[in-house]
C-alpha positions as CSV (number, residue, x, y, z in Angstrom):
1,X,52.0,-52.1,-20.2
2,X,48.7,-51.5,-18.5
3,X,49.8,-49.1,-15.8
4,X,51.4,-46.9,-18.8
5,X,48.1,-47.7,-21.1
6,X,46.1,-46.2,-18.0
7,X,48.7,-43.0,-17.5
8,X,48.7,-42.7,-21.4
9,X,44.4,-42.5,-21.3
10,X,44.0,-40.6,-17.6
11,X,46.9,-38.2,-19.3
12,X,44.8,-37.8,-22.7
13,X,41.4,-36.8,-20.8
14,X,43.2,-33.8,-18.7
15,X,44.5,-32.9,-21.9
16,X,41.0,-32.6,-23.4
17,X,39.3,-31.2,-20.7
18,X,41.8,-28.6,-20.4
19,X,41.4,-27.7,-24.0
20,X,37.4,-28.0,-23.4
21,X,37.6,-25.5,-20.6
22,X,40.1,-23.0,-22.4
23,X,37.8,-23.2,-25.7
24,X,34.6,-22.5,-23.3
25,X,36.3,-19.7,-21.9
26,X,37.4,-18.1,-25.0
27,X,33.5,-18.5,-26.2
28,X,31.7,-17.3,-23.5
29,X,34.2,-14.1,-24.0
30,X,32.8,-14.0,-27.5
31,X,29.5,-14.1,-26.1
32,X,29.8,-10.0,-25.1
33,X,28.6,-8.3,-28.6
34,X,30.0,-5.1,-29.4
35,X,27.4,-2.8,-31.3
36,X,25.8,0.8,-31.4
37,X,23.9,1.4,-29.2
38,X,19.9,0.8,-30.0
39,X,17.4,3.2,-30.1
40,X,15.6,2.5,-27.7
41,X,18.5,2.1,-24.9
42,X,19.4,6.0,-27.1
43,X,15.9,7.4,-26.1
44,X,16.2,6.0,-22.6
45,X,19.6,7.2,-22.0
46,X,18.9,10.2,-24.1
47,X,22.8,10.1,-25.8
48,X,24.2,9.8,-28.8
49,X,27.3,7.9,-30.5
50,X,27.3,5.3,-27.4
51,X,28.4,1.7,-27.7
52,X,26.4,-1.3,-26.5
53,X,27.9,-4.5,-24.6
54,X,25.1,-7.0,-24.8
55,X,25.6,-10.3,-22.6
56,X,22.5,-11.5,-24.0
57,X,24.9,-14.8,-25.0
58,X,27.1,-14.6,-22.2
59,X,24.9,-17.1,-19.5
60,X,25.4,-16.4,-15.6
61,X,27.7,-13.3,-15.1
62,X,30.6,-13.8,-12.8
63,X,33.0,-11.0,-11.2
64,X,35.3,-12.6,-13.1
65,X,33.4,-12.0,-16.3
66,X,33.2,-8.1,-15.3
67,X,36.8,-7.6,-14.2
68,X,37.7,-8.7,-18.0
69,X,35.0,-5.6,-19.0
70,X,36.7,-3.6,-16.6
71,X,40.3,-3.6,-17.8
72,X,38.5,-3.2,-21.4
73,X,36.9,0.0,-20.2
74,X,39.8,1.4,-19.1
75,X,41.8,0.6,-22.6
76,X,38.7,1.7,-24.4
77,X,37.6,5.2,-22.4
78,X,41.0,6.2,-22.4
79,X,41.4,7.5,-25.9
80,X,40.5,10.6,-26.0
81,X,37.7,9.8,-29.0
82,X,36.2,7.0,-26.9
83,X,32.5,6.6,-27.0
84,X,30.4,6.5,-24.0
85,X,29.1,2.9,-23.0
86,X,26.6,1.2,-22.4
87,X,26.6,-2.4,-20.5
88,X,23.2,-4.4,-21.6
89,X,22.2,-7.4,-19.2
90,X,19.2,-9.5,-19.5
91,X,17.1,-11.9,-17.3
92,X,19.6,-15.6,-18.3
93,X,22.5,-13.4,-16.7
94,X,21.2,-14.0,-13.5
95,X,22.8,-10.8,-11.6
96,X,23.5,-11.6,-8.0
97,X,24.3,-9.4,-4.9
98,X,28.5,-9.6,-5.8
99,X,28.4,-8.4,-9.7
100,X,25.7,-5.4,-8.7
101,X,28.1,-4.7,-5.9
102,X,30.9,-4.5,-8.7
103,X,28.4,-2.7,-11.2
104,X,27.7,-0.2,-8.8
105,X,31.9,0.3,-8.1
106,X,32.0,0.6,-11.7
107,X,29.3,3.5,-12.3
108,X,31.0,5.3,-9.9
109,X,34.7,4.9,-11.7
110,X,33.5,5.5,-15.0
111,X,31.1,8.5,-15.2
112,X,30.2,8.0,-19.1
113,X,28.9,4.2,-18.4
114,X,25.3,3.6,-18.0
115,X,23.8,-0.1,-17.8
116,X,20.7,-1.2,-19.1
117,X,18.7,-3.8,-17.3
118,X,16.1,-6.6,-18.5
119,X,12.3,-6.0,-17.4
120,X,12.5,-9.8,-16.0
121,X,14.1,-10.2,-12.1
122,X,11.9,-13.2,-10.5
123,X,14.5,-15.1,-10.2
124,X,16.4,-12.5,-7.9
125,X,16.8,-13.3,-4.3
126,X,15.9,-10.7,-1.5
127,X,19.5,-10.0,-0.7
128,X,19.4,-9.2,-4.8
129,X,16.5,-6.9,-4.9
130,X,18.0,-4.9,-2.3
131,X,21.2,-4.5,-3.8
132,X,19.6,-3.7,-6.9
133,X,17.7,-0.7,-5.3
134,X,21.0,0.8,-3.5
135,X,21.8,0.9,-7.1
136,X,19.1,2.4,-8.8
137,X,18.9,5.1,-5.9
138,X,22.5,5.6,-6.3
139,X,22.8,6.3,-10.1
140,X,19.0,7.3,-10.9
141,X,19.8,8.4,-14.9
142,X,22.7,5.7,-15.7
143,X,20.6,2.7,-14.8
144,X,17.6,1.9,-16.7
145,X,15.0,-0.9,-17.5
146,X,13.8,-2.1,-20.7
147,X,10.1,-1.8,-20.2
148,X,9.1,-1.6,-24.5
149,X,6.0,-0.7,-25.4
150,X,4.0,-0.7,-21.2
151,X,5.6,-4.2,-20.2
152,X,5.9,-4.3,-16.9
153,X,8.4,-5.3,-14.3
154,X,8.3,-8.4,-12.8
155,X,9.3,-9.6,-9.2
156,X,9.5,-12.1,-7.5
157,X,7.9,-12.8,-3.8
158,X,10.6,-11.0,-1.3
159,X,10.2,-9.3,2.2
160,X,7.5,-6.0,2.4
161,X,10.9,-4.1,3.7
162,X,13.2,-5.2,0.3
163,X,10.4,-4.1,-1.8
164,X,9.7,-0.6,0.3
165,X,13.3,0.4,-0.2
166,X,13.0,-1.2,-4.5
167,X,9.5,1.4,-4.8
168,X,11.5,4.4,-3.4
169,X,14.2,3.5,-5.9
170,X,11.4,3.4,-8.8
171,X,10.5,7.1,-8.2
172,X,13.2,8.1,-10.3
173,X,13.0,5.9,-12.7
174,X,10.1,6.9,-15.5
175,X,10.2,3.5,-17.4
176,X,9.1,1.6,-15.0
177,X,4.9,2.0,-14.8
178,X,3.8,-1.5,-14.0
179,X,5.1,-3.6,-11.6
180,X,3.6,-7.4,-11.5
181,X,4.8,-9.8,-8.8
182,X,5.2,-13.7,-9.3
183,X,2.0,-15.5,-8.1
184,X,3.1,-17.1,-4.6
185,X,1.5,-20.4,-3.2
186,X,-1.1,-19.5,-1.4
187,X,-2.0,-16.2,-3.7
188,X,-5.4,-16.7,-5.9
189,X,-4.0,-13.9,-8.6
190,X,-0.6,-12.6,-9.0
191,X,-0.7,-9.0,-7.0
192,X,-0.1,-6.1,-9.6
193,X,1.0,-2.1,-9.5
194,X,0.2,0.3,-11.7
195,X,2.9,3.2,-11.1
196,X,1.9,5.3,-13.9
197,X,-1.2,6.8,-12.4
198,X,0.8,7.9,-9.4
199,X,3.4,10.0,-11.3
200,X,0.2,12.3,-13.1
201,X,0.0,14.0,-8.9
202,X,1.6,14.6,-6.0
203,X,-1.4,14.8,-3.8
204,X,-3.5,11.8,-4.5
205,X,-2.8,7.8,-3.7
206,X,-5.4,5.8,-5.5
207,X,-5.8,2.3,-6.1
208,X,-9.3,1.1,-6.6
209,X,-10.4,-2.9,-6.5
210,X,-6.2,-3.5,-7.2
211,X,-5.1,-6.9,-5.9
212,X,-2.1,-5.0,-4.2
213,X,-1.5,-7.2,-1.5
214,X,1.4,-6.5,1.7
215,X,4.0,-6.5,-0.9
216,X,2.2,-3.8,-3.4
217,X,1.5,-1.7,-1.1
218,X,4.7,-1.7,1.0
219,X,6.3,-0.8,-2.8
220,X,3.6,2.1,-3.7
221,X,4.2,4.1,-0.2
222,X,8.1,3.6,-0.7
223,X,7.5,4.7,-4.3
224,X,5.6,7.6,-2.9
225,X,7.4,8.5,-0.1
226,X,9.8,11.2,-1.7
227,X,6.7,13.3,-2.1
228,X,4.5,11.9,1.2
229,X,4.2,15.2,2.8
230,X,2.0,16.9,-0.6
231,X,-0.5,13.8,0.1
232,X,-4.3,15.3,0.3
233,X,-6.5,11.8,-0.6
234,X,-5.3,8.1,0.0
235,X,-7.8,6.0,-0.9
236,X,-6.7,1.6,-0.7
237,X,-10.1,0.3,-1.4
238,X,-10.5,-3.6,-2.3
239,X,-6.6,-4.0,-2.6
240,X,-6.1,-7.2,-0.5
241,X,-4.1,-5.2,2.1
242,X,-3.3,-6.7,4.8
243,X,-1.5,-5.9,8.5
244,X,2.4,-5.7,7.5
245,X,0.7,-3.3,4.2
246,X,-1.1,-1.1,6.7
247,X,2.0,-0.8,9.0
248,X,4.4,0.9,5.6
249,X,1.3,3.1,5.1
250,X,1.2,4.2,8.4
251,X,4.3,4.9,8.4
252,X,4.3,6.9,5.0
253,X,1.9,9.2,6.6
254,X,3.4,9.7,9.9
255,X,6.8,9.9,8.9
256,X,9.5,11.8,11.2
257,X,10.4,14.3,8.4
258,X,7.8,14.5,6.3
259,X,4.6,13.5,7.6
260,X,1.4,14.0,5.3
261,X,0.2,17.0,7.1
262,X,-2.0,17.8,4.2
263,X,-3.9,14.7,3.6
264,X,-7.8,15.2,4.5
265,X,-9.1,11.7,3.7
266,X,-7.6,8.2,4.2
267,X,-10.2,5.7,2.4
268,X,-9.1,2.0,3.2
269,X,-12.9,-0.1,2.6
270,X,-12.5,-4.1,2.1
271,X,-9.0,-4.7,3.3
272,X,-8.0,-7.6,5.0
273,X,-6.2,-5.7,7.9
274,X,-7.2,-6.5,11.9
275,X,-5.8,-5.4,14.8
276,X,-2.3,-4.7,14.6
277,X,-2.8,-2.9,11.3
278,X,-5.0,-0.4,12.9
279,X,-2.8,0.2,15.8
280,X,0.2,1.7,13.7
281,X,-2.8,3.5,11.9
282,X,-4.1,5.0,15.3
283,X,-0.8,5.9,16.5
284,X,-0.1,8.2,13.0
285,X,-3.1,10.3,13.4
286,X,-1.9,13.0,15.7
287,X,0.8,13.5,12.9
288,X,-2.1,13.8,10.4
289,X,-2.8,17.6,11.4
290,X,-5.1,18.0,8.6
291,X,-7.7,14.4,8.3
292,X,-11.0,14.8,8.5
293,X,-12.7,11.4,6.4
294,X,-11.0,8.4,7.9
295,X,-13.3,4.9,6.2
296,X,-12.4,1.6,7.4
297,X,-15.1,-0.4,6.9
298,X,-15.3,-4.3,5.9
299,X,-12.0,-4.9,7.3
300,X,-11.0,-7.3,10.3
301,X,-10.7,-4.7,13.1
302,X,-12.0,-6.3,16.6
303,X,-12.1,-4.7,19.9
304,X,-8.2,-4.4,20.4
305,X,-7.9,-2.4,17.1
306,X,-11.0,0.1,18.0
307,X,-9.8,0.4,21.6
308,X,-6.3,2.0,19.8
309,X,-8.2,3.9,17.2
310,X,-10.5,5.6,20.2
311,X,-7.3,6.4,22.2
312,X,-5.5,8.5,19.5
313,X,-8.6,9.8,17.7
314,X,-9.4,12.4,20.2
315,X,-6.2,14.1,19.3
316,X,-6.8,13.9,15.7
317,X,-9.2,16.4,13.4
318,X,-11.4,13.5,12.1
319,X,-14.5,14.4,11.2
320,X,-16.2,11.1,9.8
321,X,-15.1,8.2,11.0
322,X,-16.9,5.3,8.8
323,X,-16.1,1.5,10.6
324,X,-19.5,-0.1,9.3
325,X,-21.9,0.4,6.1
326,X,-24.9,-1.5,3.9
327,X,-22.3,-3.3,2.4
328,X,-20.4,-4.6,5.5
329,X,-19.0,-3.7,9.0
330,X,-15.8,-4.8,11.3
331,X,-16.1,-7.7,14.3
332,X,-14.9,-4.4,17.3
333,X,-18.0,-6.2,19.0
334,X,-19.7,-4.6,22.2
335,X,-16.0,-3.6,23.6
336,X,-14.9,-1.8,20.7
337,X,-18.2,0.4,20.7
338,X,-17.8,1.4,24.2
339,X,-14.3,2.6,23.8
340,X,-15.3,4.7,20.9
341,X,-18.0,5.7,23.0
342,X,-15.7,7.0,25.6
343,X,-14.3,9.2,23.1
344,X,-17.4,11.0,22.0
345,X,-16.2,13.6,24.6
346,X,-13.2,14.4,23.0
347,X,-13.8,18.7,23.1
348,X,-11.1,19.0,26.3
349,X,-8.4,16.7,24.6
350,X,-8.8,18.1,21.2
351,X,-8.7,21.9,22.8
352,X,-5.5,20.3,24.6
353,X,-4.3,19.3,21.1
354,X,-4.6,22.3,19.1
355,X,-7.4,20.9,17.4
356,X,-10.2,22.9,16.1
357,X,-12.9,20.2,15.5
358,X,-14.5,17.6,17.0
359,X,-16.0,14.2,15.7
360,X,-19.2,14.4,13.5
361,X,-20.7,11.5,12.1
362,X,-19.8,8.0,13.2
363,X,-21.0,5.2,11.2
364,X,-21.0,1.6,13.4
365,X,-23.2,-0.7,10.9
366,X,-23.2,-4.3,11.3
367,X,-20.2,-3.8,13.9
368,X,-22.5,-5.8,16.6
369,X,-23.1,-3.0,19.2
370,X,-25.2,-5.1,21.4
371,X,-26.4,-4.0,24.8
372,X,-23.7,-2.9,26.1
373,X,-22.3,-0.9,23.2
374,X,-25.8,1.1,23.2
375,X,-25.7,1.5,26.7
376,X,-22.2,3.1,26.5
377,X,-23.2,5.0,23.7
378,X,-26.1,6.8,25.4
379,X,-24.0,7.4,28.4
380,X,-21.5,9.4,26.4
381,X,-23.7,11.0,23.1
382,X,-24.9,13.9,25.3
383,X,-21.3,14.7,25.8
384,X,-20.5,14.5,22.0
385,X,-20.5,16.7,19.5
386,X,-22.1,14.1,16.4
387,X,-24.3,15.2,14.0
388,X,-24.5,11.6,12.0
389,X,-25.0,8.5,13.9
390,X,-25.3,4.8,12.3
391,X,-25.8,1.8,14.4
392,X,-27.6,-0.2,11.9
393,X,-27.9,-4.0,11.7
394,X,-26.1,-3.6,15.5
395,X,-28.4,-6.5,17.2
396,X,-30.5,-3.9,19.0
397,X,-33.8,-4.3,21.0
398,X,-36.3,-1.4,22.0
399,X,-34.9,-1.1,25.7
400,X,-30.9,-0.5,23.6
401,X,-32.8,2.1,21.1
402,X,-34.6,4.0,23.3
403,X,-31.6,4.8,25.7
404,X,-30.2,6.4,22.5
405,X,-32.6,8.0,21.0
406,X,-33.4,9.7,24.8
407,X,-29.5,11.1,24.9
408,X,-29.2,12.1,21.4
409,X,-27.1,15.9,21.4
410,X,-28.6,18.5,20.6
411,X,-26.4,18.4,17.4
412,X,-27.9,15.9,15.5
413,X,-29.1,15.9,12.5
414,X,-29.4,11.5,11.3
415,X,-29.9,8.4,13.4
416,X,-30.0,4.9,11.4
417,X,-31.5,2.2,13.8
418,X,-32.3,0.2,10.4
419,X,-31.8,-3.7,10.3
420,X,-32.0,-3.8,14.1
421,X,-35.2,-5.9,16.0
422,X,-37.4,-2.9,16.8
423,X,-41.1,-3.0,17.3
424,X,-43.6,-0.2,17.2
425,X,-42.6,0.4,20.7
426,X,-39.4,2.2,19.4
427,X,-41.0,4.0,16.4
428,X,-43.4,6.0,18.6
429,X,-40.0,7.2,20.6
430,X,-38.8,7.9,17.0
431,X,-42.0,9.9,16.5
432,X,-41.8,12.2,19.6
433,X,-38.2,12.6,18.8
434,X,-38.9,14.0,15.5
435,X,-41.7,16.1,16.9
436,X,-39.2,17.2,19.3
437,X,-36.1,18.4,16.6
438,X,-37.6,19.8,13.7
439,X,-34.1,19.6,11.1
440,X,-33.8,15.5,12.4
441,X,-34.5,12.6,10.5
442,X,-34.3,9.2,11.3
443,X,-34.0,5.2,9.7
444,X,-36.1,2.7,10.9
445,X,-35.9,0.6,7.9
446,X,-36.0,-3.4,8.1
447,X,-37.7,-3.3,11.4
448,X,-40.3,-4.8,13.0
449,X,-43.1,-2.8,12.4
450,X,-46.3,-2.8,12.1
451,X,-48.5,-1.8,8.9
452,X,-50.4,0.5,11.1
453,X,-48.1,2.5,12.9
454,X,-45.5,2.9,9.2
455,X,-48.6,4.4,7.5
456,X,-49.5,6.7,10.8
457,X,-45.6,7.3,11.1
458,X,-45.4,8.5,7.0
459,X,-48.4,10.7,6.6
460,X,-46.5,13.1,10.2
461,X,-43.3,12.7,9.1
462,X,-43.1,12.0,5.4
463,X,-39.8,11.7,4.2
464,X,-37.5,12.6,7.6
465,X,-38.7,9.1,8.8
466,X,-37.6,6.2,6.2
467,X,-39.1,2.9,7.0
């Protein structure tokens, strides 16, 4: 009696969990609404008379669940009176790399289906996101987002490559103006894109005090990339950018096919770039037939980084090269200087590289020179060609400011020794130099001066010597 009693109840359950299972299945089919289309998916879509499937209620998609939608498709597109449709997924359907796959098989069997896609994907994967772009890319005007009303679209953290190929996929998609990644562990703010400015021209690429980050920025050069080549001003300036950001932007500009031939200034100001970063920079400016303003300062670029820049930039057009200002410099140290210095010559290798210019105005402030950075630089200015010279707050003495101001070309036009620990000894030099080149001033502010020789200094000078 008990073994039957227990073959009876173990009988009973797998009778009821059957039935559960069959009665959840039948549900979550009932879960796919059937309705007119909206009119907002109609205005995105721009058709008429089309027919929404929402799997708002239908929980994690499965293959399984789209190979039922499938052989519905076919029964409904076959009549000849069919409507278009439209397939409507949101965030809690949780699309992985397998149903996009089967989406994207889908698009291409049925040319009158279009899918409309929630605003939401943080909790994609990588392998997800990429997927995802292959398909947006693939059928630019039959996949859409829901973005009502300026909401943006939000990602999750993923690799800078995923999200260079996703912002090259976004190009064609007009809905899709803000994009606002999930805040990772060690981030201080989430890091944001604002697309929409980018769409108003083909020749600019600006983003002013955005927190961008590596994995904005790798997503704003893919999303520019299809018009790269039109580029004239790219200016990054206090957008967190690091190394692996730098690396897609130098690649943007320097790219095989359509390198940005046209662009004429690169502003990248308070990054957080070093070495590396600058490297890939350096080696895309022979592509970049037509910069002249290249500004780097306040970033993290030591001696390796300016030993790279001053090896590519006699081959470039660069006019004004800005590594150092008031508000901050980079750490290239006494190294760094003398390897730019070495390039202050650069009329032979520009000749030799079809360029018709030669460097201008170099700005070093608070990029410690030192003693041997001013020796190297009054070895070489004689040779140069610079009208503008800034080696403020460089840790220079009288013996390091002299040197310079006896080899200055005959070019030049501004020297800034401000900042520096100069004594009157240096500011009579200054005088005779000014004496010397009548269209010259110079900066000897925040010196050590004295009273006697600033007022002697003002009333020769007046207003071509600043102390």
């Amino acid at each position: 009696i008990v073994v039957w009693t227990a073959i009876a109840i173990l009988g009973g359950f797998s009778l009821l969990l059957c039935c559960y299972l069959g009665h959840r299945c039948r549900r979550r089919l009932q879960r796919v609404h059937v309705l007119p289309q909206s009119a907002l998916d109609s205005r995105i879509f721009k058709t008429k008379a089309s027919v929404k499937w929402d799997f708002a209620r239908a929980g994690v998609v499965s293959e399984g669940d789209l190979e039922a939608a499938k052989k519905a498709l076919e029964a409904a597109l076959s009549q000849a009176s069919g409507h278009a449709r439209c397939l409507t997924f949101w965030a809690s359907n949780c699309l992985r790399v397998p149903v996009l796959a089967e989406l994207d098989r889908m698009l291409l069997r049925f040319p009158s289906l279009t899918l409309s896609l929630d605003a939401d994907w943080k909790r994609a994967d990588d392998a997800t996101l990429a997927q995802l772009a292959k398909v947006l890319m693939k059928h630019r005007d039959r996949c859409k987002f829901r973005t009502v009303g300026g909401q943006a679209l939000q990602l999750p953290v993923a690799t800078v490559t995923t999200l260079n190929s996703l912002g090259e996929s976004f190009s064609g998609h007009h809905e899709v103006d803000k994009v606002v990644f999930e805040k990772g562990p060690k981030d201080a703010d989430a890091c944001r894109v604002a697309l929409g400015a980018l769409r108003l021209t083909s020749q600019e690429m600006i983003f002013n005090r955005q927190n961008l980050g590596d994995m904005g920025c790798s997503l704003a050069c893919g999303f520019v990339r299809p018009w790269g080549s039109r580029l004239q001003i790219a200016r990054l300036v206090e957008c967190g950018v690091g190394d692996l950001g730098i690396s897609f932007l130098a690649r943007l500009l320097a790219h095989a096919r359509q390198p940005a031939v046209n662009l004429k200034e690169l502003n990248l100001s308070a990054n957080k770039f070093g070495d590396r970063g600058m490297a890939e920079l350096a080696d895309a400016l022979p592509m970049l037939d037509s910069l002249e303003k290249l500004l780097l300062e306040r970033n993290k670029i030591g001696p390796m980084g300016a030993q790279a820049l001053a090896s590519r930039l006699s081959r470039s057009n660069v006019r004004e090269l800005v590594l150092g200002t008031h508000l901050g410099g980079n750490p290239i140290g006494p190294a760094g200087v003398q390897a730019l210095a070495r390039g202050l010559n650069d009329a032979l290798p520009r000749a030799a590289a079809n360029r018709e210019t030669r460097l201008e105005a170099l700005a070093l402030e608070d990029c410690q020179v030192g003693e041997e950075g001013a020796k190297a630089l009054a070895e070489h200015l004689s040779q140069s060609a610079l009208m503008a010279l800034s080696v403020a707050r460089g840790q220079l003495t009288d013996e390091d400011a002299t040197a310079i101001l006896l080899a200055l070309p005959k070019s030049i036009a501004f020297l800034d020794l401000s900042g520096n620990q100069l004594s009157d000894l240096t500011a009579s030099i200054a005088g005779e130099t000014l004496y010397k080149r009548s269209g010259m001033s110079i900066s000897l502010a925040a010196n050590f001066l004295s009273p006697t020789i600033k007022m002697l200094l003002a009333e020769e000078h007046g207003t071509r010597l600043r102390l």
